[in-house]
VOPAGU-2260 file (C-alpha; in pm, 1 decimal, decimal comma):
REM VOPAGU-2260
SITE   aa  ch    i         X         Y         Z
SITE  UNK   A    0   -1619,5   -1480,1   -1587,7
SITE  UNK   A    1   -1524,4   -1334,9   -1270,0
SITE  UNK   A    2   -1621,8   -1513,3    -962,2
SITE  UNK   A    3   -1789,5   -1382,2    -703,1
SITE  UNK   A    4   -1520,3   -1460,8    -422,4
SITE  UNK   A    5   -1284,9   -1280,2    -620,9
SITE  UNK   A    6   -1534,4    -969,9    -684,0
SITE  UNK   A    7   -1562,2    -937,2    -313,9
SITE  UNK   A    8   -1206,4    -984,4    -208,4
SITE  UNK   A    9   -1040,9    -795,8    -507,6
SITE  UNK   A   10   -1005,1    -483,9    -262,1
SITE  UNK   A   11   -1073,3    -336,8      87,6
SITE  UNK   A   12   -1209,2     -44,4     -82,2
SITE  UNK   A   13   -1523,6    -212,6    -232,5
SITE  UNK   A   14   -1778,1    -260,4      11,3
SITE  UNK   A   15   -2074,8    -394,7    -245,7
SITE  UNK   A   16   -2017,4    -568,2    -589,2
SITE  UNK   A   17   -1894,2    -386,8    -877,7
SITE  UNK   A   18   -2176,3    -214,1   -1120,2
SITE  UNK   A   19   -2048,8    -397,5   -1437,5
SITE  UNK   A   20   -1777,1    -644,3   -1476,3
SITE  UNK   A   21   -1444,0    -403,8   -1462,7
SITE  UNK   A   22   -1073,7    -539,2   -1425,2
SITE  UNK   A   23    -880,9    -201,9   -1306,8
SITE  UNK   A   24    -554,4    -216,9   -1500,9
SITE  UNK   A   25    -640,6    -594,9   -1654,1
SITE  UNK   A   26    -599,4    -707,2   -1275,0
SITE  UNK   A   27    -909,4    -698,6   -1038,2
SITE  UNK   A   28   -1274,6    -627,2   -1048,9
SITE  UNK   A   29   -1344,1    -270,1    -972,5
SITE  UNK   A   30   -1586,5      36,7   -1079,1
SITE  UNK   A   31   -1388,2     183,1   -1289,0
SITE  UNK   A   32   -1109,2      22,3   -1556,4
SITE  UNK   A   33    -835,9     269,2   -1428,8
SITE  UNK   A   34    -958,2     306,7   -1077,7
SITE  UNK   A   35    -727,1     569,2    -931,9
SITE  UNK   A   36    -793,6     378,2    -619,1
SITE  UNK   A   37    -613,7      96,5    -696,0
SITE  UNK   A   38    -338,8     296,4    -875,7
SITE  UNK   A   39    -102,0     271,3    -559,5
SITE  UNK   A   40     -61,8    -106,2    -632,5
SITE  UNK   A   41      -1,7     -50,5    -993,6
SITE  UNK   A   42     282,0     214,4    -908,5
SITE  UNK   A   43     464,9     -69,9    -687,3
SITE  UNK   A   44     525,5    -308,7    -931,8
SITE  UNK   A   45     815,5    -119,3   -1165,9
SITE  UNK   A   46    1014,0    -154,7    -866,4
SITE  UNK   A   47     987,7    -480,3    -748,9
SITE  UNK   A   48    1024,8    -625,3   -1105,0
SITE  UNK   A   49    1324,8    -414,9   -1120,0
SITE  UNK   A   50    1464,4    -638,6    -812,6
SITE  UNK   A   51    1338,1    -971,0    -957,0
SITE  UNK   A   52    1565,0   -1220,0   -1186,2
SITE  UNK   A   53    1524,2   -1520,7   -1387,6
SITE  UNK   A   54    1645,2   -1710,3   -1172,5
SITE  UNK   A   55    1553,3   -1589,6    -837,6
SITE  UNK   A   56    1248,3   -1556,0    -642,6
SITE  UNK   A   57    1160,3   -1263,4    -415,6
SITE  UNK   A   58    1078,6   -1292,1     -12,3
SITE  UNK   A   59     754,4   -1015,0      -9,7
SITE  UNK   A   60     632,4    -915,4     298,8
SITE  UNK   A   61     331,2    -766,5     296,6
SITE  UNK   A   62     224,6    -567,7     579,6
SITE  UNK   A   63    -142,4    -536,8     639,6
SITE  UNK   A   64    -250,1    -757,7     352,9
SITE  UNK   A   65    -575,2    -698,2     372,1
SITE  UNK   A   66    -781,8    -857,7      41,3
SITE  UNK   A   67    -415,3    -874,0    -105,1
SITE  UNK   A   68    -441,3    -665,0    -421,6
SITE  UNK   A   69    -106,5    -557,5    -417,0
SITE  UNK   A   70     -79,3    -941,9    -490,5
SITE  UNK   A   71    -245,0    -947,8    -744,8
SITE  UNK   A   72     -97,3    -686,8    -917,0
SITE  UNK   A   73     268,5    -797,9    -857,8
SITE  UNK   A   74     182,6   -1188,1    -938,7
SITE  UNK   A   75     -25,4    -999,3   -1295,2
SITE  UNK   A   76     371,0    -887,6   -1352,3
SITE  UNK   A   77     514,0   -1243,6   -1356,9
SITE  UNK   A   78     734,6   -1168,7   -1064,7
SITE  UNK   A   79     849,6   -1491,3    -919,7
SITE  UNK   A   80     761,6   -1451,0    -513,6
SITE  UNK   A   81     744,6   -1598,3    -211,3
SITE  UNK   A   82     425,0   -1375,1       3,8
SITE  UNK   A   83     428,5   -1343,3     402,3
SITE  UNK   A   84      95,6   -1205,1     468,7
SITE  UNK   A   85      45,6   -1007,8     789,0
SITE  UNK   A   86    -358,8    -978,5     898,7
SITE  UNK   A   87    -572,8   -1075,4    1174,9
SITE  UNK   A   88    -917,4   -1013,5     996,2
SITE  UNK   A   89   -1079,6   -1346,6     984,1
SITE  UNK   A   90   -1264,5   -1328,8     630,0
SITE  UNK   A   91    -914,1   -1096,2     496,1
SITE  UNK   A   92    -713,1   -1403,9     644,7
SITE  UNK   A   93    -885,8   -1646,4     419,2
SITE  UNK   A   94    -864,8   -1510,4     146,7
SITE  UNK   A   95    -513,8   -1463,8     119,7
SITE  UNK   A   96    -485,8   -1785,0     187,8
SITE  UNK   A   97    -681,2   -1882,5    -118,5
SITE  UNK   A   98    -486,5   -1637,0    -313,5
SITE  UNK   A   99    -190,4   -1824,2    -211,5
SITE  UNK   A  100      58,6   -1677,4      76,0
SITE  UNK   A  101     295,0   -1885,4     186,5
SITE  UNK   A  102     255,4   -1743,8     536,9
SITE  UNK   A  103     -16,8   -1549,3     673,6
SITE  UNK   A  104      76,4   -1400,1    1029,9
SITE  UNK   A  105    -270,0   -1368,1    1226,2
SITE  UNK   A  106    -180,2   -1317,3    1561,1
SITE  UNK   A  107      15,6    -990,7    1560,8
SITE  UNK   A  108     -34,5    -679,5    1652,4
SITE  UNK   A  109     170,6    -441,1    1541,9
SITE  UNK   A  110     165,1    -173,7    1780,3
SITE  UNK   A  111     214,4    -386,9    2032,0
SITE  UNK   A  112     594,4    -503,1    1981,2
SITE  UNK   A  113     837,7    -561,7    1703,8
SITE  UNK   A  114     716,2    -842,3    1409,3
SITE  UNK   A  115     846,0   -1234,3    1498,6
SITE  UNK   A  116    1044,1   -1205,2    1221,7
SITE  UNK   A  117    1418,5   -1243,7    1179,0
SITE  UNK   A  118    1635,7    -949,2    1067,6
SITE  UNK   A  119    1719,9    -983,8     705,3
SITE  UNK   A  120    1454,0   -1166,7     620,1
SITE  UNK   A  121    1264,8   -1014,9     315,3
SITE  UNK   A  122    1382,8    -885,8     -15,0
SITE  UNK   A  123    1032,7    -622,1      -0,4
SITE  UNK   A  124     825,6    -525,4     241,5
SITE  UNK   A  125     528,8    -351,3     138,0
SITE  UNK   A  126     308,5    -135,4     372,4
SITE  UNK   A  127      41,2       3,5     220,8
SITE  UNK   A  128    -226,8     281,1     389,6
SITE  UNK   A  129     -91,7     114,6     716,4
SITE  UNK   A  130     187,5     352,2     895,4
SITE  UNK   A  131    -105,0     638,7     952,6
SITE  UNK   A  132    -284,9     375,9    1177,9
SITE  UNK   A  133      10,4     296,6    1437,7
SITE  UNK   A  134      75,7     491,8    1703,5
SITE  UNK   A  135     479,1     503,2    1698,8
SITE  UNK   A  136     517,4     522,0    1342,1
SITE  UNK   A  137     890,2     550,0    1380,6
SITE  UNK   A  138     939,8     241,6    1560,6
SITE  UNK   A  139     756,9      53,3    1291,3
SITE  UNK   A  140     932,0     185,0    1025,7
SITE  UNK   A  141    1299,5      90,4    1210,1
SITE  UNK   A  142    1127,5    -268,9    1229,1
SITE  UNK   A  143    1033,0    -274,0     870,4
SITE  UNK   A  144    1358,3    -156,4     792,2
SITE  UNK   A  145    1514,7    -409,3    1022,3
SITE  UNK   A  146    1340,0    -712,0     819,6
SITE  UNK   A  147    1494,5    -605,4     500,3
SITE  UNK   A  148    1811,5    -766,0     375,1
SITE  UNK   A  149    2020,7    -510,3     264,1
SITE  UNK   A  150    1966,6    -395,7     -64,5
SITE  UNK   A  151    1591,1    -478,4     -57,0
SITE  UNK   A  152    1326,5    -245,8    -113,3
SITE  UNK   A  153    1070,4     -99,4     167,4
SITE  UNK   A  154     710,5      23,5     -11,1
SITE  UNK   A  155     467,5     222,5     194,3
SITE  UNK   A  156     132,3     373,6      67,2
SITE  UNK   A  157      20,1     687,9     260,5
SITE  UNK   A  158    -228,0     890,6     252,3
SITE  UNK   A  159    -173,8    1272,0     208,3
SITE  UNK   A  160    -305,3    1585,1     330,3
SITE  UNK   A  161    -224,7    1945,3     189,0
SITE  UNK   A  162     -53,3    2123,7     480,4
SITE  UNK   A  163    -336,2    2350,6     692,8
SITE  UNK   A  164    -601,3    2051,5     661,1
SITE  UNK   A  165    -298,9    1796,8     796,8
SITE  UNK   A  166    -244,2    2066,5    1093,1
SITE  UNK   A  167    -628,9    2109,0    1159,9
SITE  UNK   A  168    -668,1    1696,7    1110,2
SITE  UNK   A  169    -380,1    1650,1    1359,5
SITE  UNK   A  170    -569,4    1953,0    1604,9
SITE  UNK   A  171    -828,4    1743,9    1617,0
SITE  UNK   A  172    -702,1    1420,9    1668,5
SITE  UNK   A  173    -500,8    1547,8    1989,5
SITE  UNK   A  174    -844,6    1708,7    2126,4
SITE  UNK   A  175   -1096,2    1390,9    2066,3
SITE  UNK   A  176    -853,3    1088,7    1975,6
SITE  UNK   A  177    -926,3     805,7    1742,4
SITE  UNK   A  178   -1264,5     784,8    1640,6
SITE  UNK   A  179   -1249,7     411,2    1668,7
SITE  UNK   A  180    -988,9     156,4    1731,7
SITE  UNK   A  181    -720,7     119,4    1446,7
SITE  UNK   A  182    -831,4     475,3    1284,9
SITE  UNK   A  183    -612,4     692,1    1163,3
SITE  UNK   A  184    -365,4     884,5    1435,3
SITE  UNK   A  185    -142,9    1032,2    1205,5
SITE  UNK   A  186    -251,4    1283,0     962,3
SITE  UNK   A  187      39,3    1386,2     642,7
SITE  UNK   A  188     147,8    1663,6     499,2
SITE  UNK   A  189     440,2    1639,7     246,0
SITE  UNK   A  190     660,9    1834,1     576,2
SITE  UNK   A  191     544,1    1597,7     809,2
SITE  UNK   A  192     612,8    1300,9     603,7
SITE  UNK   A  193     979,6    1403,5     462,9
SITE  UNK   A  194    1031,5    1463,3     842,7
SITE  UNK   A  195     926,3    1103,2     928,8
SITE  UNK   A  196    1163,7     974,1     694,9
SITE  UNK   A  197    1443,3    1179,8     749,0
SITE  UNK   A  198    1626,5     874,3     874,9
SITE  UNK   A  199    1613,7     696,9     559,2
SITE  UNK   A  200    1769,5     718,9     224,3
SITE  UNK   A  201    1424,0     782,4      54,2
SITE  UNK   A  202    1439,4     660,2    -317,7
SITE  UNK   A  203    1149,1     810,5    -443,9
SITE  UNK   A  204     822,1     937,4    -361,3
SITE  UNK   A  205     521,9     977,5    -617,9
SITE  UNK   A  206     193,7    1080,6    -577,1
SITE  UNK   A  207    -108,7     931,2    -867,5
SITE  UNK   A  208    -477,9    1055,7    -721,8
SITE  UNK   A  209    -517,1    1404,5    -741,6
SITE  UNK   A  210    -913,5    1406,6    -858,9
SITE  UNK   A  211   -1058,5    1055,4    -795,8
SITE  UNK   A  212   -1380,7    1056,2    -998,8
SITE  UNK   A  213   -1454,0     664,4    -936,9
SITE  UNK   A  214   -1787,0     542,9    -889,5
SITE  UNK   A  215   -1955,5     875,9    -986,1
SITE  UNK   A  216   -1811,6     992,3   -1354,0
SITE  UNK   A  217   -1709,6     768,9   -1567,8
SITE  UNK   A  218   -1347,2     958,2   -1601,1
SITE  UNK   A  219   -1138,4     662,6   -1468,2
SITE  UNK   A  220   -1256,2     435,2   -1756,6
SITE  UNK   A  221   -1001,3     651,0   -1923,5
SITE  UNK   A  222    -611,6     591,4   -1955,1
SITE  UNK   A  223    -569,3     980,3   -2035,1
SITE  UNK   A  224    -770,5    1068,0   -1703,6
SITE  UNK   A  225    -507,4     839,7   -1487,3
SITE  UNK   A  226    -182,9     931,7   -1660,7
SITE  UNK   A  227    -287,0    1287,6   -1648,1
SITE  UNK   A  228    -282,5    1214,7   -1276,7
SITE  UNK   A  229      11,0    1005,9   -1273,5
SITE  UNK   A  230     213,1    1244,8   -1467,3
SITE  UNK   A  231     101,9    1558,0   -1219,9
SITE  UNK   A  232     146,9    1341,0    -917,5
SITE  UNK   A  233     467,3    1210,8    -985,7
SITE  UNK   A  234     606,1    1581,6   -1024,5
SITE  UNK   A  235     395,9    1716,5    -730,6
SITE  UNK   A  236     297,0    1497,7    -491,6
SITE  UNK   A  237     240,6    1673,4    -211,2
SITE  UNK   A  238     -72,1    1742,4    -368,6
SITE  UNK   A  239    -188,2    1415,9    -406,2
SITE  UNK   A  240    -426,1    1226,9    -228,4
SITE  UNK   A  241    -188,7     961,7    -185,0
SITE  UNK   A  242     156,7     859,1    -208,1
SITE  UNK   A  243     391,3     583,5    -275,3
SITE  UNK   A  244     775,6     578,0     -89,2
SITE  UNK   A  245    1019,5     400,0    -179,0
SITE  UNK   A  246    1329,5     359,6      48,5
SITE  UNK   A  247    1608,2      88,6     -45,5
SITE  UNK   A  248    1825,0     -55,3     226,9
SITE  UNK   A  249    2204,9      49,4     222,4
SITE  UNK   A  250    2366,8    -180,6     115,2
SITE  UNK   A  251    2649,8    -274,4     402,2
């Protein structure tokens, strides 16, 4: 039986409790049993189980935790971990804390200056649907990059636009500004985006939402429905709602 604490923290995209007792991919109480959604967190863990070993465990930072599914997800993989948690919502903070971070940094911000961490510090740093919300996108990317030992792994979810709605989205932004404080200010097109990481030796990027059906068909109770997605994302994901990159540090 699933608890309610856990129904209401399983992710920040659920804002009531689920319809019907649902674990999206086996792992967390959603609408739908393959909630494209939630997809993005399913899509990291190949990757960081691909760094873990028997006899190691991982230093994860997680940027923007939030409700800390991707977690869960990684955790649901056996992956041996150590979790930094970076969040300054009060009832977000908590619950990470119940789900077990080691460390839960609560009084950053991060446009506002470089993280308090040490270089080298982290084996993965995952940023999920958090780069489109900070203002100089580049510097926090160096930072990220900074924190990573070399060889590690940088993850970032981001949010995708096809090219003339990214243009008009950006148009807009430049004449009214954020709607509200921490909203989006950068909108992505697959251009934009390659541009942005031009710097770094970008491993992969894969796209996995293309038609998100969730709370209103019942589509995404269906593996076919997400691999279909997955499979078309993967080989065109600029036009996906959503992406995953992954960029691995050289190696010096």
């Amino acid at each position: 039986m699933v608890s309610k604490t856990a129904e209401i923290g399983a992710t920040e995209h659920l804002r009531s409790k689920p319809r019907r007792p649902v674990l999206a991919f086996d792992v967390v109480p959603a609408y739908r049993q393959y909630e494209l959604r939630l997809a993005r967190y399913q899509d990291m863990v190949p990757a960081v189980r691909d760094l873990s070993r028997s006899d190691e465990v991982l230093e994860i930072l997680d940027v923007g935790s939030g409700t800390g599914p991707a977690k869960r997800f990684i955790d649901h993989a056996g992956v041996a971990a150590h979790w930094t948690g970076i969040e300054i919502h009060p009832d977000r903070i908590e619950l990470c804390k119940q789900l077990g971070y080691d460390r839960i940094i609560d009084d950053h911000d991060l446009e506002k200056g470089p993280l308090p961490i040490g270089a080298g510090s982290f084996d993965v740093v995952i940023a999920s649907h958090v780069l489109e919300h900070l203002d100089d996108a580049s510097a926090a990317l160096e930072d990220w990059m900074r924190v990573l030992r070399p060889g590690g792994l940088l993850i970032l979810g981001v949010p995708m636009h096809l090219g003339l709605v990214a243009r008009l989205a950006r148009a807009r932004f430049r004449h009214r500004g954020r709607k509200r404080p921490r909203a989006h200010c950068h909108f992505f097109s697959m251009r934009s985006l390659k541009e942005l990481l031009s710097p770094y030796p970008v491993s992969a990027i894969r796209g996995f939402r293309l038609i998100s059906a969730r709370k209103w068909l019942p589509l995404e109770d269906y593996r076919w429905f997400y691999l279909v997605n997955r499979r078309i994302g993967h080989r065109f994901p600029a036009l996906a709602a959503e992406v995953n990159v992954e960029i691995r540090k050289p190696v010096q």
